[in-house]
ROSE-4610 file (N, C-alpha, C; in Angstrom, 1 decimal, always signed):
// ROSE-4610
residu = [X/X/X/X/X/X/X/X/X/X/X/X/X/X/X/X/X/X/X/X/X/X/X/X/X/X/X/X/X/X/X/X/X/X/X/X/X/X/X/X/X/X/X/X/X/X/X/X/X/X/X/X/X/X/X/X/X/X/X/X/X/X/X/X/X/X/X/X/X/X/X/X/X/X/X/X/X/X/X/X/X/X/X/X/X/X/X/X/X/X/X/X/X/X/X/X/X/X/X/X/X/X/X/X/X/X/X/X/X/X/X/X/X/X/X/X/X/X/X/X/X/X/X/X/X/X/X/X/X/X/X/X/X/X/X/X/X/X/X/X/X/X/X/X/X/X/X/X/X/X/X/X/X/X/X/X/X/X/X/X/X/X/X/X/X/X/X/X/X/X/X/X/X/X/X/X/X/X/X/X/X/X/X/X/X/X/X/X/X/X/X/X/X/X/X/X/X/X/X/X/X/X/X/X/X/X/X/X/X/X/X/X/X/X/X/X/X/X/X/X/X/X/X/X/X/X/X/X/X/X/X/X/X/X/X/X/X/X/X/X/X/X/X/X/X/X/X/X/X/X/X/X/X/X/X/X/X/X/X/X/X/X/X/X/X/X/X/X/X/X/X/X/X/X/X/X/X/X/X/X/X/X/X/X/X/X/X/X/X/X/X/X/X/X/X/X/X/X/X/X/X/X/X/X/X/X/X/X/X/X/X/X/X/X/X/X/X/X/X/X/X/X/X/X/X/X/X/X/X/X/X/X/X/X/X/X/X/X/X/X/X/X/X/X/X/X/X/X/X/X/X/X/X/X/X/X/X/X/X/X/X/X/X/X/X/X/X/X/X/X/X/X/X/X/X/X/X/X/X/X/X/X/X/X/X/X/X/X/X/X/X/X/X/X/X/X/X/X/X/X/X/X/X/X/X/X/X/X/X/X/X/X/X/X/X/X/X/X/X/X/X/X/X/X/X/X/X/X/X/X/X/X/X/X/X/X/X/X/X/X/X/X/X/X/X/X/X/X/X/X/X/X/X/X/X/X/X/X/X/X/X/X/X/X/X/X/X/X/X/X/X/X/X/X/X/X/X/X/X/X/X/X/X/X/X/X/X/X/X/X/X/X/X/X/X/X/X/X/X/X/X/X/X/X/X/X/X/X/X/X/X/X/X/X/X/X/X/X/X/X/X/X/X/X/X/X/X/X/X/X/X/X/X/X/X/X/X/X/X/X/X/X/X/X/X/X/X/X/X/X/X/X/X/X/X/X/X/X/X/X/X/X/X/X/X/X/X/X/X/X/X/X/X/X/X/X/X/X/X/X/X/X/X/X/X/X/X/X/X/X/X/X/X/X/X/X/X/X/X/X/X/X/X/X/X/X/X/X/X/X/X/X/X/X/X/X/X/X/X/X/X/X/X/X/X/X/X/X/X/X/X/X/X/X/X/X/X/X/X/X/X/X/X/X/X/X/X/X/X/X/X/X/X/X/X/X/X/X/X/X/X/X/X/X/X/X/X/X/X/X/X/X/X/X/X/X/X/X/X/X/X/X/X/X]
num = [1/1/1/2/2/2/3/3/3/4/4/4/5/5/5/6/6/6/7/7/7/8/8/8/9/9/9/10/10/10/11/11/11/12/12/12/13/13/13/14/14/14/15/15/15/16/16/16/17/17/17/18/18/18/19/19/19/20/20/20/21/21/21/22/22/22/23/23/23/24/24/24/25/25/25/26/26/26/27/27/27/28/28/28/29/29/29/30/30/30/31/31/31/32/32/32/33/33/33/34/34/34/35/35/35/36/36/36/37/37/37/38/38/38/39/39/39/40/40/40/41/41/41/42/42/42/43/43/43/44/44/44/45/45/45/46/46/46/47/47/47/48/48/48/49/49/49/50/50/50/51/51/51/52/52/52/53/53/53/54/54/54/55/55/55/56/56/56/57/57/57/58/58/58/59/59/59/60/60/60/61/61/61/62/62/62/63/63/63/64/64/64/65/65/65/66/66/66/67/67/67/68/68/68/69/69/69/70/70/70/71/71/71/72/72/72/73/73/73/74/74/74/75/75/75/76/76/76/77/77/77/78/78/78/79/79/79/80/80/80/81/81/81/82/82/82/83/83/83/84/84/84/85/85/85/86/86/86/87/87/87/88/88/88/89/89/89/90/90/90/91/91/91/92/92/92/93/93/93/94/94/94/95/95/95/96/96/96/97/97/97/98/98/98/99/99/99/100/100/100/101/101/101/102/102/102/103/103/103/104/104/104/105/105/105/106/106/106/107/107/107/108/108/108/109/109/109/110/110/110/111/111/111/112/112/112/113/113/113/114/114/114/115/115/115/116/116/116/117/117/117/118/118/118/119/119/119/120/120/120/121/121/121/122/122/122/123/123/123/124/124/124/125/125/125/126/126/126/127/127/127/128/128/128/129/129/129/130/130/130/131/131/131/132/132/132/133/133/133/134/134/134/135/135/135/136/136/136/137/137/137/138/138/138/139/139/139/140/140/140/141/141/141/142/142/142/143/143/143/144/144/144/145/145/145/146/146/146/147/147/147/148/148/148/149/149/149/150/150/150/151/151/151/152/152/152/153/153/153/154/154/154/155/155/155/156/156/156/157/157/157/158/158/158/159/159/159/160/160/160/161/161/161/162/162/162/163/163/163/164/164/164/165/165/165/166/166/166/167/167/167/168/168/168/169/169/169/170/170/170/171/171/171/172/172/172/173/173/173/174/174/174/175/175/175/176/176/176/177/177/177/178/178/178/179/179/179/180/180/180/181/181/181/182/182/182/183/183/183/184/184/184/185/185/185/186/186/186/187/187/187/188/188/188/189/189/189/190/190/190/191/191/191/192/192/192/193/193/193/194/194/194/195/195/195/196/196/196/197/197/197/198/198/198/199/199/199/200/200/200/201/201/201/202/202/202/203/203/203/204/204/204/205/205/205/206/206/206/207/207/207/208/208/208/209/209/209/210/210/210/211/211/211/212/212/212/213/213/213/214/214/214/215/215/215/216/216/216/217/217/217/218/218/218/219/219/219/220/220/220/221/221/221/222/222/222/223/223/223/224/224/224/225/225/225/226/226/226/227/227/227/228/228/228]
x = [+84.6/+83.7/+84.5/+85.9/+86.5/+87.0/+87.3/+87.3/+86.0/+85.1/+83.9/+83.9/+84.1/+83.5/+84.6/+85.9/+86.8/+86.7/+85.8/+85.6/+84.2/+83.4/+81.8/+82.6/+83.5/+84.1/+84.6/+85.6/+86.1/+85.5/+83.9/+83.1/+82.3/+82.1/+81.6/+82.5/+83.4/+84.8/+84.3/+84.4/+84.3/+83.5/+82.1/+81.0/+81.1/+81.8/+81.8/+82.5/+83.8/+84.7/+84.0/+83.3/+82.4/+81.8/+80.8/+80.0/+80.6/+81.4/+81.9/+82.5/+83.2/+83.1/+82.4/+81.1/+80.5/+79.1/+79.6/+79.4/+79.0/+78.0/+77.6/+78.6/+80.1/+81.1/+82.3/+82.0/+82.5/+82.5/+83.7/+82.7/+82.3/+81.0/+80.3/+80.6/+81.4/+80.9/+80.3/+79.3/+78.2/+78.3/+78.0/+78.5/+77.3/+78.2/+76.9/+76.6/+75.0/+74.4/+73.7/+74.3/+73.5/+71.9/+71.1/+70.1/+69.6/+68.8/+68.2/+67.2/+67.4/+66.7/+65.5/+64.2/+63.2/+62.4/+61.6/+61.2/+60.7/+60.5/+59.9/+61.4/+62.2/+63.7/+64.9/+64.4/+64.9/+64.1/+62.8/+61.7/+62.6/+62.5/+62.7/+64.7/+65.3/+66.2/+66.7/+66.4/+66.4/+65.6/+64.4/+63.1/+63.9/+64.9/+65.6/+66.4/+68.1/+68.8/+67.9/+67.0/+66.3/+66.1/+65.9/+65.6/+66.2/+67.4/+68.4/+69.2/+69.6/+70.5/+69.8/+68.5/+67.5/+67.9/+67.7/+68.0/+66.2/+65.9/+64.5/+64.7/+65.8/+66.5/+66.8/+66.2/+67.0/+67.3/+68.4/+69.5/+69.0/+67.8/+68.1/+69.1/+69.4/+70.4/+71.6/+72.2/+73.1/+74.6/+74.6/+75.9/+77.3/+78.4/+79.3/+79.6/+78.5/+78.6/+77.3/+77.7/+77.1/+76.9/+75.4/+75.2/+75.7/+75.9/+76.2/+75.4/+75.1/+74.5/+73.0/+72.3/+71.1/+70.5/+71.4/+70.9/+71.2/+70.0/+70.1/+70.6/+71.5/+72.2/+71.6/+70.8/+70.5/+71.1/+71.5/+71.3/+71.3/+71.5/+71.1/+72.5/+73.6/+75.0/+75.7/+76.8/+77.6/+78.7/+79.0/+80.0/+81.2/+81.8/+82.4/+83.2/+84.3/+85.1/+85.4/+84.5/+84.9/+83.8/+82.8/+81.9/+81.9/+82.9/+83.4/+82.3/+81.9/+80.9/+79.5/+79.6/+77.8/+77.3/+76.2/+74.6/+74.8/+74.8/+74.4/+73.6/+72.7/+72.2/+72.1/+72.3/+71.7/+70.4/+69.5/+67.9/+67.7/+66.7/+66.2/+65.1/+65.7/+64.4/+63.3/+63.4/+62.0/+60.9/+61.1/+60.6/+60.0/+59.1/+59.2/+59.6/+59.9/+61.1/+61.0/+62.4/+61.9/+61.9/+60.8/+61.1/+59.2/+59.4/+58.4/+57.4/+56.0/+55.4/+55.0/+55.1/+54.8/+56.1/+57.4/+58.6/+59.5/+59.8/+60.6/+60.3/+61.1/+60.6/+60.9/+62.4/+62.6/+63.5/+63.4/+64.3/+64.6/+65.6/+66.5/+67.0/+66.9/+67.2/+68.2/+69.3/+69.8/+70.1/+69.7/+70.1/+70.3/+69.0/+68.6/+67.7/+66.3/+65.1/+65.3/+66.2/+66.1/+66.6/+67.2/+67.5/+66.6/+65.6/+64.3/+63.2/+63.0/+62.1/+60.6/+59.6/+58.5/+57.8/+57.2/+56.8/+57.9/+58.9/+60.2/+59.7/+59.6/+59.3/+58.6/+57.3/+56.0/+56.4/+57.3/+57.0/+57.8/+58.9/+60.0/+59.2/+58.4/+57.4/+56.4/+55.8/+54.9/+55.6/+56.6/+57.0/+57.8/+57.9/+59.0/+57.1/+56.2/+55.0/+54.5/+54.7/+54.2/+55.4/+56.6/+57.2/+58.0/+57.1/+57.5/+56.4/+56.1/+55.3/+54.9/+53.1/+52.7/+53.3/+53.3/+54.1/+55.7/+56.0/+57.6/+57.4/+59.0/+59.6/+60.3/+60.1/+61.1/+61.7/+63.1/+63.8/+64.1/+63.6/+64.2/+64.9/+66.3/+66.6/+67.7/+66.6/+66.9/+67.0/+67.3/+67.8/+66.0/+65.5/+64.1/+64.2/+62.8/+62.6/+63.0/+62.5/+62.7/+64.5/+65.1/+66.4/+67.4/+66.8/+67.4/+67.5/+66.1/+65.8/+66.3/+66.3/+67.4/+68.7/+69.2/+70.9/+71.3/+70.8/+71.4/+70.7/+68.9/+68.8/+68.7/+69.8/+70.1/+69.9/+69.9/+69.3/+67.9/+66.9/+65.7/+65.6/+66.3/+66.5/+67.3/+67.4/+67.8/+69.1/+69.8/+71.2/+71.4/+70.9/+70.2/+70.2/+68.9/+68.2/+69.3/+69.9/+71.3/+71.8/+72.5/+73.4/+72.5/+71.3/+70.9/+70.6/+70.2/+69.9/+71.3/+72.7/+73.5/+74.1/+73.9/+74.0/+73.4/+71.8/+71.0/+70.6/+71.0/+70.9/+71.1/+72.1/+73.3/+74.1/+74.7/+76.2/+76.1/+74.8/+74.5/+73.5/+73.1/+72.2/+71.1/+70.6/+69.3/+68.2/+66.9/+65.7/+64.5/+64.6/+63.2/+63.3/+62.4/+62.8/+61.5/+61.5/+60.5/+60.4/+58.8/+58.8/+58.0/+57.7/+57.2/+56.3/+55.3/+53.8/+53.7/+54.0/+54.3/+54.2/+55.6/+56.1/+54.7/+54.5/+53.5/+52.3/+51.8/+50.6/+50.7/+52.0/+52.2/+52.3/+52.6/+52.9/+51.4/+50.6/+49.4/+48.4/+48.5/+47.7/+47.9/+49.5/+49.9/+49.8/+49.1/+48.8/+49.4/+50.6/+51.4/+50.8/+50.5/+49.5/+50.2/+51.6/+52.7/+53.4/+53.2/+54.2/+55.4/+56.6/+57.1/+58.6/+58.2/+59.6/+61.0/+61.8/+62.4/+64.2/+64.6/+65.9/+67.1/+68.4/+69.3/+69.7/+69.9/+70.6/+70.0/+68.4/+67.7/+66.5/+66.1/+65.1/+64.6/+63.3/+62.9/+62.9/+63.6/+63.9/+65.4/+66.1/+67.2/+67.8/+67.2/+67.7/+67.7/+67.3/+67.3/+67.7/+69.0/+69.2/+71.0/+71.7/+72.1/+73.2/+71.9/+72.4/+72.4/+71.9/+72.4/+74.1/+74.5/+75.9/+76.6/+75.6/+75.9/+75.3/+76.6/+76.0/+76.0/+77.1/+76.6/+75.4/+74.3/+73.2/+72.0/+72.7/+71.4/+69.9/+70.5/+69.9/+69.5/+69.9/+69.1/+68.6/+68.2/+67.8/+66.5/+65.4/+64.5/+64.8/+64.7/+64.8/+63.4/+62.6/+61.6/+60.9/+60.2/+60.0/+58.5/+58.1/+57.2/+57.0/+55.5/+55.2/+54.4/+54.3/+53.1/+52.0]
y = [+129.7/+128.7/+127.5/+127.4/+126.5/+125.4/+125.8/+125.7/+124.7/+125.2/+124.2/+123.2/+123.5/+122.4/+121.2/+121.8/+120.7/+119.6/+120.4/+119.4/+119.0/+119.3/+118.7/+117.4/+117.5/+116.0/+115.2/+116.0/+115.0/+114.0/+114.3/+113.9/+113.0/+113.3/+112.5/+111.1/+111.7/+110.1/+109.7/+109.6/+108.8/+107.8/+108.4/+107.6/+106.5/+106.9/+106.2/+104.9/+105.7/+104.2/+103.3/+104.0/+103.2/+102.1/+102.9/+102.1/+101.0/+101.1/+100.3/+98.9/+99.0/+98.5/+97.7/+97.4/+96.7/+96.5/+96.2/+95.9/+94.6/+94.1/+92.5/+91.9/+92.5/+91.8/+91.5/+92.3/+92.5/+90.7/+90.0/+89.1/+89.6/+88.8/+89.2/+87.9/+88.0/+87.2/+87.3/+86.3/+86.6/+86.0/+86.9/+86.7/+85.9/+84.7/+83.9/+84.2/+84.2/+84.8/+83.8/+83.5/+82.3/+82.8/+81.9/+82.2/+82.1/+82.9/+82.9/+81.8/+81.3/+80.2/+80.7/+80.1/+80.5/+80.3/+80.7/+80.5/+78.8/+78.4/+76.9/+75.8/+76.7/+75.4/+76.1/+77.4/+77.2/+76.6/+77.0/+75.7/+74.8/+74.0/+72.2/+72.5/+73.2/+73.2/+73.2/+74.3/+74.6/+73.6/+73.3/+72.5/+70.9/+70.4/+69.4/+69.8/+70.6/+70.7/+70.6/+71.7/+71.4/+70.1/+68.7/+67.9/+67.0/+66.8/+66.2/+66.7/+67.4/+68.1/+68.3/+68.2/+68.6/+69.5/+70.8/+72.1/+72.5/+73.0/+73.2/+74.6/+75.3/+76.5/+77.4/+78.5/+79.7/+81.2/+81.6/+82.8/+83.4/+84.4/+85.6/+86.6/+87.4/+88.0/+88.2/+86.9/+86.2/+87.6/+87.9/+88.5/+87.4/+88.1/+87.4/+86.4/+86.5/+85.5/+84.5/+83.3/+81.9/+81.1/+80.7/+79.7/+78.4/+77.4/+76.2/+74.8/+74.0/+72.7/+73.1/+72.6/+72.6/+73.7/+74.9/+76.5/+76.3/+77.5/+77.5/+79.1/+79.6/+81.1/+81.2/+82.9/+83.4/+84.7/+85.2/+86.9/+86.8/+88.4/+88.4/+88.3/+88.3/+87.8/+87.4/+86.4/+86.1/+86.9/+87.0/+87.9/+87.6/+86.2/+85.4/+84.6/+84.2/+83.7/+82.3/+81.5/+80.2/+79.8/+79.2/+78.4/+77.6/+77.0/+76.0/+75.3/+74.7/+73.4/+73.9/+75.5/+75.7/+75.9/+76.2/+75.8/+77.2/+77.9/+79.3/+79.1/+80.0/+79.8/+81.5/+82.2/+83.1/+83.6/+84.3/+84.6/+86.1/+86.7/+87.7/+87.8/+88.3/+88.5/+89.5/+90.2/+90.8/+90.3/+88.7/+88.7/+87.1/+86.5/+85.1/+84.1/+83.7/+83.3/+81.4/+80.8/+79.6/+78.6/+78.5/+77.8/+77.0/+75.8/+74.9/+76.3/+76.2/+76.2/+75.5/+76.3/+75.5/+74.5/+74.6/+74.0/+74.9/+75.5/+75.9/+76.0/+75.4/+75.6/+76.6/+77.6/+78.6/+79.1/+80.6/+81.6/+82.8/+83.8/+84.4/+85.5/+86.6/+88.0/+89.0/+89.1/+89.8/+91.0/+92.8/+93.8/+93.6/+93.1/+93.2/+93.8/+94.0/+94.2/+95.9/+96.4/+97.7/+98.6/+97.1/+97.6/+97.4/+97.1/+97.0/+98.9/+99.0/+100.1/+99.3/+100.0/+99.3/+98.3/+98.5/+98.2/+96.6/+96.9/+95.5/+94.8/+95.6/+94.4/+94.2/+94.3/+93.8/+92.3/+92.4/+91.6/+90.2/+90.7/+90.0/+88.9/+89.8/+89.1/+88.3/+88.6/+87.7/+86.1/+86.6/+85.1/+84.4/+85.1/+84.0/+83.5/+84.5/+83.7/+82.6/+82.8/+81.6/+80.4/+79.9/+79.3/+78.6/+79.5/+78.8/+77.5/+76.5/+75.5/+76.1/+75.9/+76.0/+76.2/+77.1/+76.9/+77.1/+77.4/+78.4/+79.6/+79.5/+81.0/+81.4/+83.1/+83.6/+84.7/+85.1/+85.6/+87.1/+88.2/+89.2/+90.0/+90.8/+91.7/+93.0/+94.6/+95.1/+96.4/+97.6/+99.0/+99.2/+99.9/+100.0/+101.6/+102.3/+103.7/+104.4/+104.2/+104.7/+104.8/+103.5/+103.5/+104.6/+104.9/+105.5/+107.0/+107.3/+109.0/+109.1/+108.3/+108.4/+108.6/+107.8/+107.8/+108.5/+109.1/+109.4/+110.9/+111.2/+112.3/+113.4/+113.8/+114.1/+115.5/+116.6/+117.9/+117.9/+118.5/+118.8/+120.0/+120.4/+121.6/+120.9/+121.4/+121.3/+120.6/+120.5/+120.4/+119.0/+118.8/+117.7/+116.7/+117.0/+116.1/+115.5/+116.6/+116.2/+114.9/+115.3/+114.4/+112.8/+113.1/+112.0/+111.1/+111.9/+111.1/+110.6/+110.9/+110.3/+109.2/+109.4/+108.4/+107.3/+107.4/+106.1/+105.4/+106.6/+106.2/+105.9/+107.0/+107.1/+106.4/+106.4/+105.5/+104.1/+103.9/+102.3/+101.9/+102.9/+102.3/+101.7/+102.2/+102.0/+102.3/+102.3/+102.6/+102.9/+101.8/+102.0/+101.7/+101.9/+101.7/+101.5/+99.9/+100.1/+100.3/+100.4/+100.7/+99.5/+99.0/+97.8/+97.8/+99.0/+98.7/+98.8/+99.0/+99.0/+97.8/+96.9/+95.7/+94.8/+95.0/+94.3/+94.1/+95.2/+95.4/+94.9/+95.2/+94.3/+92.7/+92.1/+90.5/+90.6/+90.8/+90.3/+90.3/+91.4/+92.0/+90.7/+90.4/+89.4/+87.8/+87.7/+86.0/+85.4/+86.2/+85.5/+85.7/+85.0/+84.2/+84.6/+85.5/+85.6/+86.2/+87.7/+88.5/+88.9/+88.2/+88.3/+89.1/+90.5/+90.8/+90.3/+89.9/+89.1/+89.7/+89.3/+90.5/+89.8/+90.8/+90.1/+88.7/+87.8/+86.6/+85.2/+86.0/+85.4/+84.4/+83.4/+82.9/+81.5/+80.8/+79.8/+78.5/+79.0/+78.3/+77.8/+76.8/+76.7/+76.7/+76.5/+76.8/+78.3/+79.3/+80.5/+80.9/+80.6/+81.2/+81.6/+82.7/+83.2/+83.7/+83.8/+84.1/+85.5/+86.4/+87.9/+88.3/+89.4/+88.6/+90.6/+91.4/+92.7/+93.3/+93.1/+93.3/+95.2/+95.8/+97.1/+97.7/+97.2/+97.9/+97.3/+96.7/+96.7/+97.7/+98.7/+99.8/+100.6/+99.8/+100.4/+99.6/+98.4/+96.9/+96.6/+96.3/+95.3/+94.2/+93.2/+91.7/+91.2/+90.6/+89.8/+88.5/+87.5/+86.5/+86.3/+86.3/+86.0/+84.5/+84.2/+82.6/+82.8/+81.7/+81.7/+80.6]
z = [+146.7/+146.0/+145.6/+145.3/+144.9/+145.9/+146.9/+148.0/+148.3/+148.1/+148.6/+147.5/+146.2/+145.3/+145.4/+145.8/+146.2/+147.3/+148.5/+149.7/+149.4/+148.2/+147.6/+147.2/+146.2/+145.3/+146.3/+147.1/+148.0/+148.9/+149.4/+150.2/+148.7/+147.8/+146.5/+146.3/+146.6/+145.9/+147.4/+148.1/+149.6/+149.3/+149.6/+149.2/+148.1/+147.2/+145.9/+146.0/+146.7/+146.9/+148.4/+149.0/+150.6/+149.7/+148.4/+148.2/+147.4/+146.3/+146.1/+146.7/+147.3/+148.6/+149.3/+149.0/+149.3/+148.1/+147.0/+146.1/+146.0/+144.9/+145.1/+144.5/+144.0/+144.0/+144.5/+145.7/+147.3/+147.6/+148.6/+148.7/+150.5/+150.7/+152.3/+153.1/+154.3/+155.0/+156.2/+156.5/+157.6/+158.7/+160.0/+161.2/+161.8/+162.4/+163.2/+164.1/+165.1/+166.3/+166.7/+167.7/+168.8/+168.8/+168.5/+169.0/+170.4/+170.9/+172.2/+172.6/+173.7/+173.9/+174.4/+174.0/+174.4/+175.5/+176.2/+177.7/+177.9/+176.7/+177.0/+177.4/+176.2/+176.5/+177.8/+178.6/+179.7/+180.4/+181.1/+181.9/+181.8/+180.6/+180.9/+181.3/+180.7/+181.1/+182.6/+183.1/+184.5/+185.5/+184.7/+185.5/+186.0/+185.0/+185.2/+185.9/+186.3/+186.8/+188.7/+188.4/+189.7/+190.2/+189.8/+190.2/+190.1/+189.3/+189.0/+190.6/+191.1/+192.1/+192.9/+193.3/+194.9/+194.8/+194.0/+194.6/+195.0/+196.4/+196.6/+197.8/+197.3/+197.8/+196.8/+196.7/+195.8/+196.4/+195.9/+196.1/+194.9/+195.2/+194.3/+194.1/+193.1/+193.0/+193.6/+193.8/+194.2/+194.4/+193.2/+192.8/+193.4/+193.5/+193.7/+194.6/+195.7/+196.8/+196.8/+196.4/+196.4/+197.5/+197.8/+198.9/+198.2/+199.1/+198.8/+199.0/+199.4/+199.4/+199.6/+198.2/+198.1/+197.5/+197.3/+197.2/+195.3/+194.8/+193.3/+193.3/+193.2/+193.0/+192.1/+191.7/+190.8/+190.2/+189.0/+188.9/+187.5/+187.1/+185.7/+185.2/+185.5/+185.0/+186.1/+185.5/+186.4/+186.9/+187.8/+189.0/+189.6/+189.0/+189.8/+188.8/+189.5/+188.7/+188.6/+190.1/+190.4/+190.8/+190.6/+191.3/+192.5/+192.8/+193.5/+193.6/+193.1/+192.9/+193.3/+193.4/+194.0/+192.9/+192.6/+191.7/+190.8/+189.8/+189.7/+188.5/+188.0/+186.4/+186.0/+185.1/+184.6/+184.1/+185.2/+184.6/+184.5/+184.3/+184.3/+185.3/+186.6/+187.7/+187.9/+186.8/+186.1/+185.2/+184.8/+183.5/+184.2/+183.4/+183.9/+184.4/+185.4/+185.4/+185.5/+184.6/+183.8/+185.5/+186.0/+187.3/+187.5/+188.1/+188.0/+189.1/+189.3/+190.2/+191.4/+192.4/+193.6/+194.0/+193.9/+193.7/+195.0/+194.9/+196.0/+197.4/+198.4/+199.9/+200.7/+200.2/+200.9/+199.6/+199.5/+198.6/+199.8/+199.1/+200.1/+199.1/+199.5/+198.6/+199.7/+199.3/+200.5/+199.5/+200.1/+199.1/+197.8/+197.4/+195.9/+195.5/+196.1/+196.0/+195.7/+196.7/+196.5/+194.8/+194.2/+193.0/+191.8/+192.2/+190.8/+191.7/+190.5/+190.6/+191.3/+191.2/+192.0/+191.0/+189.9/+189.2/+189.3/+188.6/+188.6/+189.7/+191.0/+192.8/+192.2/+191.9/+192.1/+191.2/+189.6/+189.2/+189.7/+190.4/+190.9/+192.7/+193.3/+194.0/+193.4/+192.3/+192.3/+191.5/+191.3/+190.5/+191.6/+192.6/+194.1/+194.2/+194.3/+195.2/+194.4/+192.7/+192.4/+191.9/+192.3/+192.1/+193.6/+194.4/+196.3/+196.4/+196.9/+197.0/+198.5/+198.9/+200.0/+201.1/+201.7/+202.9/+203.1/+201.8/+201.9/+201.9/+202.3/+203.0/+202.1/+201.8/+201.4/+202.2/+202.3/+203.9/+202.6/+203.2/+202.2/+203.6/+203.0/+203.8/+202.7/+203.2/+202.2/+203.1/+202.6/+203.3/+203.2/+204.2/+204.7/+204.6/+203.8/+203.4/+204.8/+206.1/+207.3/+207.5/+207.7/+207.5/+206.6/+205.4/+203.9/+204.9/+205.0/+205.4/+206.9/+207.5/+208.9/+208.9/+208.2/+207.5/+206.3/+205.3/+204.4/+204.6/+204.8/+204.6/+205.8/+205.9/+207.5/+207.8/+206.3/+206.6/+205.4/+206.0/+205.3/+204.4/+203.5/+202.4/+201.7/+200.1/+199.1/+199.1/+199.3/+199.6/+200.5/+200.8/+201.8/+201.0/+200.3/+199.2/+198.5/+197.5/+196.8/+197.7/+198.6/+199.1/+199.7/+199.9/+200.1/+199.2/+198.0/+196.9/+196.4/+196.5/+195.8/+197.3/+198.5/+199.2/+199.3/+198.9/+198.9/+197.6/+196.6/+195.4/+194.4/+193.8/+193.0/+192.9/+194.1/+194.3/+193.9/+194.5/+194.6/+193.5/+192.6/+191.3/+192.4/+193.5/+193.9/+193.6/+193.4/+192.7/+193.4/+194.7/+195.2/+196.7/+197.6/+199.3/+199.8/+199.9/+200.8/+202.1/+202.6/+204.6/+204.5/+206.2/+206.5/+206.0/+206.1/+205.7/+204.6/+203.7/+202.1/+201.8/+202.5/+201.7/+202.4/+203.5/+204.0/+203.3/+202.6/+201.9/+200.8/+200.0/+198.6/+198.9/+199.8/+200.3/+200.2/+201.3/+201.4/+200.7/+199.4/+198.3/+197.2/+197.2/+196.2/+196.8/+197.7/+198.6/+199.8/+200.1/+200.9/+202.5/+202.7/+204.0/+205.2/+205.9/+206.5/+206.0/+207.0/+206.8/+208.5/+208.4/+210.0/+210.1/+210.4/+210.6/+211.4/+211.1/+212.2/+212.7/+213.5/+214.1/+212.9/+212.3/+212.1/+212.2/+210.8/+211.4/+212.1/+212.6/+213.2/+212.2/+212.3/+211.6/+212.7/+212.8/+212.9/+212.2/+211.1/+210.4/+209.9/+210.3/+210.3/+209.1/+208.1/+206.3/+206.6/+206.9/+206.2/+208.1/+208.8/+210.0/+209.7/+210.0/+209.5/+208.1/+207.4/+205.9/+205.9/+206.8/+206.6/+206.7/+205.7/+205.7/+206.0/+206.4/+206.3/+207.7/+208.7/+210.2/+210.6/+209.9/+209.5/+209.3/+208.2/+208.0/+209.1/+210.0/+211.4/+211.3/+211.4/+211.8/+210.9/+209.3/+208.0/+207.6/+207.7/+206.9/+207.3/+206.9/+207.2/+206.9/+208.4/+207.8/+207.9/+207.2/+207.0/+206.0/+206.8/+205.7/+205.1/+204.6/+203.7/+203.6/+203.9/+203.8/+203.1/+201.7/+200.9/+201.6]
């Protein structure tokens, strides 16, 4: 018993001297916290840089590798250590994102898409649909559900699964996979007037002709563009 009433006091003085300690004759000083800027003072922020610089090109989730003349790099942090004079801004491509409507002519997502869950796509599509102007393109190219279960899930039992789930998943913090007719049905459900699968590298469009930069996943990737 003595024993305990010694480690009772001991844990008593602690507290006593903690609290003391910060006593209102303690003095406090208080740490400053940038406030967050709100969705109205990115708009106008961003909404200028856009038109200040003709940027009428956007790089979603950019990560470390930046297009150059004309292109607006996006992600939700920066990755990179040098800009070298290309465009980047930090957003959040789940949430609203601070960008005029009807403003961009062509956007470009290379292996990103597969990293939002579905819900996240849906919200990350409908804000390219409403921030593309008539008649832009957006070029997505991402690992295709068919591709995933071809290449990664290569035995059909338990064991299998395992390994395929950490090959298409895991490793890579992947979330979601679409197939053509999926993404097709969400594009056309959400307005976009053009849905065109198109080969590696390939495009009609000379802004968005070879920006695929991963000649390896040929044969796991869907490349496709989306016209609003």
């Amino acid at each position: 018993m003595g024993r305990i009433r010694e480690l009772a006091q001991k844990f008593i003085n602690t507290f006593s001297d903690s609290a003391a300690s910060t006593s209102p004759e303690s003095p406090v000083h208080p740490v400053a916290v940038a406030a967050t800027p709100s969705y109205e003072e990115l708009y106008e922020k961003h909404s200028t840089t856009l038109k200040q610089l003709k940027l009428e090109k956007i790089h979603y989730g950019s990560g470390p590798r930046l297009l150059g003349e004309g292109w607006l790099n996006v992600d939700l942090t920066q990755q990179f250590d040098d800009a070298a004079g290309k465009v980047f801004v930090a957003i959040n491509l789940v949430a609203k994102h601070p960008f005029p409507t009807n403003y961009f002519k062509f956007g470009f997502a290379e292996d990103f898409i597969e990293h939002l869950d579905q819900v996240e796509s849906l919200i990350f599509l409908s804000e390219v649909f409403r921030t593309l102007q008539p008649g832009g393109v957006l070029r997505l190219s991402f690992p295709s559900l068919g591709g995933v279960l071809r290449r990664h899930f290569r035995a059909s039992d338990y064991e299998g699964a395992v390994v395929g789930q950490h090959e298409a998943y895991t490793a890579w913090e992947h979330k979601h996979f679409y197939a053509e007719d999926s993404l097709a049905l969400v594009a056309r459900h959400l307005g976009f007037s053009e849905v065109q699968f198109v080969p590696y590298g390939e495009s009609k469009y000379p802004e968005l002709c070879n920006l695929d930069s991963r000649p390896s996943q040929q044969d796991l990737n869907i490349y496709v563009e989306l016209t609003k």
